[in-house]
C-alpha positions in Angstrom: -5.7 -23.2 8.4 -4.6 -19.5 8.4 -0.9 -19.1 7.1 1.5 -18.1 9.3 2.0 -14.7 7.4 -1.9 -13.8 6.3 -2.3 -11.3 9.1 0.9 -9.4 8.3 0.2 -9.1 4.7 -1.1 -6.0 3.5 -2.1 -5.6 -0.2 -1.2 -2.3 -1.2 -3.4 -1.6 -4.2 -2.8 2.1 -5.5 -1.3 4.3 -8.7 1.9 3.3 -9.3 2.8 6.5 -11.5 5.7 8.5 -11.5 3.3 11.7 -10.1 2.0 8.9 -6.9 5.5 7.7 -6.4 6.3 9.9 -3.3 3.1 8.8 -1.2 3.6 5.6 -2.7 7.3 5.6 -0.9 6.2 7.0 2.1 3.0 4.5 2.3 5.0 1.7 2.1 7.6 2.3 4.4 5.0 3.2 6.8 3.7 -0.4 6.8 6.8 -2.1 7.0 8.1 0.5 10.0 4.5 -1.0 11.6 5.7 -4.6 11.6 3.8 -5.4 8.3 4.6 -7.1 4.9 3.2 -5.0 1.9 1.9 -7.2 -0.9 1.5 -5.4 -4.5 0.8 -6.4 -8.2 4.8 -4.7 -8.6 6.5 -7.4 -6.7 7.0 -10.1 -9.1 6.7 -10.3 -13.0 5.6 -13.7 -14.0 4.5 -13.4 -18.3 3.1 -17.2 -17.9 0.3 -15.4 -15.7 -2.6 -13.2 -16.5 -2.4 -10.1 -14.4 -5.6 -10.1 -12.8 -5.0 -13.7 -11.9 -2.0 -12.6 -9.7 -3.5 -10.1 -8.0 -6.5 -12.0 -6.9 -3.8 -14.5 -6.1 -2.2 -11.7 -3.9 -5.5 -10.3 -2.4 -6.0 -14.0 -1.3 -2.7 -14.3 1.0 -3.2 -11.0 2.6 -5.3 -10.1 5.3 -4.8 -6.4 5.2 -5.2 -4.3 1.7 -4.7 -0.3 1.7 -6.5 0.9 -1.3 -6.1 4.7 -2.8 -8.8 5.9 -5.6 -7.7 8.9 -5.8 -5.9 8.4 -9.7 -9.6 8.9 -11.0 -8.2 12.2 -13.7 -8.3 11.8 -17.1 -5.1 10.5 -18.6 -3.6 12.9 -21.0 -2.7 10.2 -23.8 -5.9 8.1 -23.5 -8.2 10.5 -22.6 -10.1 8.2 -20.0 -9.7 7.5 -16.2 -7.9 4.5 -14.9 -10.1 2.0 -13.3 -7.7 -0.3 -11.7 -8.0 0.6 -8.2 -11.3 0.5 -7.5 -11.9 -3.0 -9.8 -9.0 -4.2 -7.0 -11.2 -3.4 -4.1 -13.9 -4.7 -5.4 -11.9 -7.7 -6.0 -10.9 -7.4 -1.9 -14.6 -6.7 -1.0 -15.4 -9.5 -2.8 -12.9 -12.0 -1.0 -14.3 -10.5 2.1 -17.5 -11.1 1.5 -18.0 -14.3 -0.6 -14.5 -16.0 0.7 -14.2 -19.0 3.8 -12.1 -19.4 6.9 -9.8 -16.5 7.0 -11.1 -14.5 4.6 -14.0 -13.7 6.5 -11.7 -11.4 8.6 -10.0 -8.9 5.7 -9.6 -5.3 6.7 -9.1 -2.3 4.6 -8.4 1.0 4.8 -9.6 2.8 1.8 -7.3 6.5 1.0 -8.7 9.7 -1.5 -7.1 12.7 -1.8 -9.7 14.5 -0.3 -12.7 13.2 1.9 -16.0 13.0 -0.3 -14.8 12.8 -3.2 -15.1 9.4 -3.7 -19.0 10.0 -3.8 -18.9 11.5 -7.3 -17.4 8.6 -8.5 -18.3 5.8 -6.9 -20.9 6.0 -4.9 -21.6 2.4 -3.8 -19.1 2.4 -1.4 -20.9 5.6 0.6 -21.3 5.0 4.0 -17.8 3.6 4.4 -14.6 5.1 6.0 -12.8 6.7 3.9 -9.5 8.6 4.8 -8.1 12.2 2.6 -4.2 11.6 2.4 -4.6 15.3 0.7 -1.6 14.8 -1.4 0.9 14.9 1.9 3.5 12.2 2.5 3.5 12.5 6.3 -0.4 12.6 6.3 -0.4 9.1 4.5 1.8 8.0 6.9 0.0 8.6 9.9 -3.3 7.8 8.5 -1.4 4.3 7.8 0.3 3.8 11.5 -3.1 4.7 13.3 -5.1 2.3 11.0 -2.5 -0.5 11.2 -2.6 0.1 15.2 -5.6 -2.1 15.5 -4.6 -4.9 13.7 -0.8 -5.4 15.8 -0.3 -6.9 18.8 2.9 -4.6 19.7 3.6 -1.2 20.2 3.4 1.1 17.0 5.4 4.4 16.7 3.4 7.5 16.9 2.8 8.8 12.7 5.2 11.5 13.8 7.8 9.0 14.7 7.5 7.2 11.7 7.6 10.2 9.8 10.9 11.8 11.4 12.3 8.1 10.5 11.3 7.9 7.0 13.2 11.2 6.5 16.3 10.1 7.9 15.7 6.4 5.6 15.6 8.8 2.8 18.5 10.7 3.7 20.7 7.4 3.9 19.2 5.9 0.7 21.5 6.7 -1.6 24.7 5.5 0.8 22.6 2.4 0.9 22.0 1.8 -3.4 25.6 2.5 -3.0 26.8 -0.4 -0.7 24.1 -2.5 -2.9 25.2 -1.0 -6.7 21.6 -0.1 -7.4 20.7 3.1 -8.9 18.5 5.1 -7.0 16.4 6.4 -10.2 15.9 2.5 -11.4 14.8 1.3 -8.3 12.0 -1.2 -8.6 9.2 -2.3 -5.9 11.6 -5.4 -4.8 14.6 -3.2 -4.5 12.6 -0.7 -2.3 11.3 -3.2 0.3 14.9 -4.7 0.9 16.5 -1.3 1.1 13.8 -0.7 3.3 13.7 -3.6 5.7 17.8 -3.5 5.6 17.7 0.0 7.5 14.6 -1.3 9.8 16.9 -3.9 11.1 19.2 -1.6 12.0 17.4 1.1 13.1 14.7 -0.3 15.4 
């Protein structure tokens, strides 16, 4: 039996660095301006579980999962590349592939900075989609709203739209910490999706 809220959920696997923050922003109040429910490993901090456990957990209630590779650089303190985001897709591809009922019918939009980059890197996944955000907050947007499009039975805002909106969300977000006594620069992922859906409601 499919839960009522499986289609809606989109995981949202993708850096969650201070340099990605901006697209990460942008990204996410793209799906929720779409009439979606973004899912991430961010939104709840359970130490009695191991990590990967919760996000297989997540990948498993969500229909829908958004996954960016483009953090592939070498980190300056480690000295290697982070392999988080595409061991999450796989994890998705997997569920897709190997899972029953419902899982049979996940979607995913996968995101690089540019277009074929991905190939140098990893190459198995050549021959799929894949969509360059090129670093821009409004392209990530749009990419988003036109890829969501198929999967919503109601009428989407043009990228555009969405964009012009998430400009004004970001010009009322500190009035909003404000009226909630949150601090802007301490924001966490929880914090953002309510402050978020709050001016949705309002501003449909």
């Amino acid at each position: 039996m499919q839960k009522p809220k499986y289609r809606f959920n989109v995981f949202i696997n993708c850096p969650f660095d201070p340099d990605y923050k901006s697209l990460f922003n942008a990204l996410v109040f793209a799906v929720y301006d779409c009439g979606f429910i973004g899912r991430c490993a961010l939104e709840e901090d359970d130490g009695s579980k191991i990590r990967v456990q919760k996000i297989f957990e997540i990948i498993a209630e969500c229909r829908l999962g958004i996954h960016d590779l483009s953090r592939v650089e070498i980190d300056r303190s480690t000295k290697l590349p982070r392999f988080n985001m595409p061991l999450e897709l796989g994890a998705f591809l997997g569920a897709k592939y190997y899972g029953k009922n419902e899982q049979k019918n996940k979607a995913c939009l996968i995101l690089d900075s540019k277009r074929y980059r991905y190939q140098k890197f990893i190459s198995d996944i050549a021959g799929q989609d894949i969509q360059a955000h090129e670093n821009s907050s409004k392209r990530i947007i749009t990419i988003v709203r036109n890829w969501l499009r198929a999967y919503s039975q109601a009428s989407i805002p043009s990228g555009s739209v969405i964009w012009k909106r998430y400009s004004t969300f970001k010009g009322d977000l500190p009035l909003l910490c404000q009226e909630l006594r949150l601090n802007q620069s301490e924001l966490i992922y929880n914090d953002y999706v309510l402050l978020v859906s709050n001016w949705l409601k309002i501003n449909t």
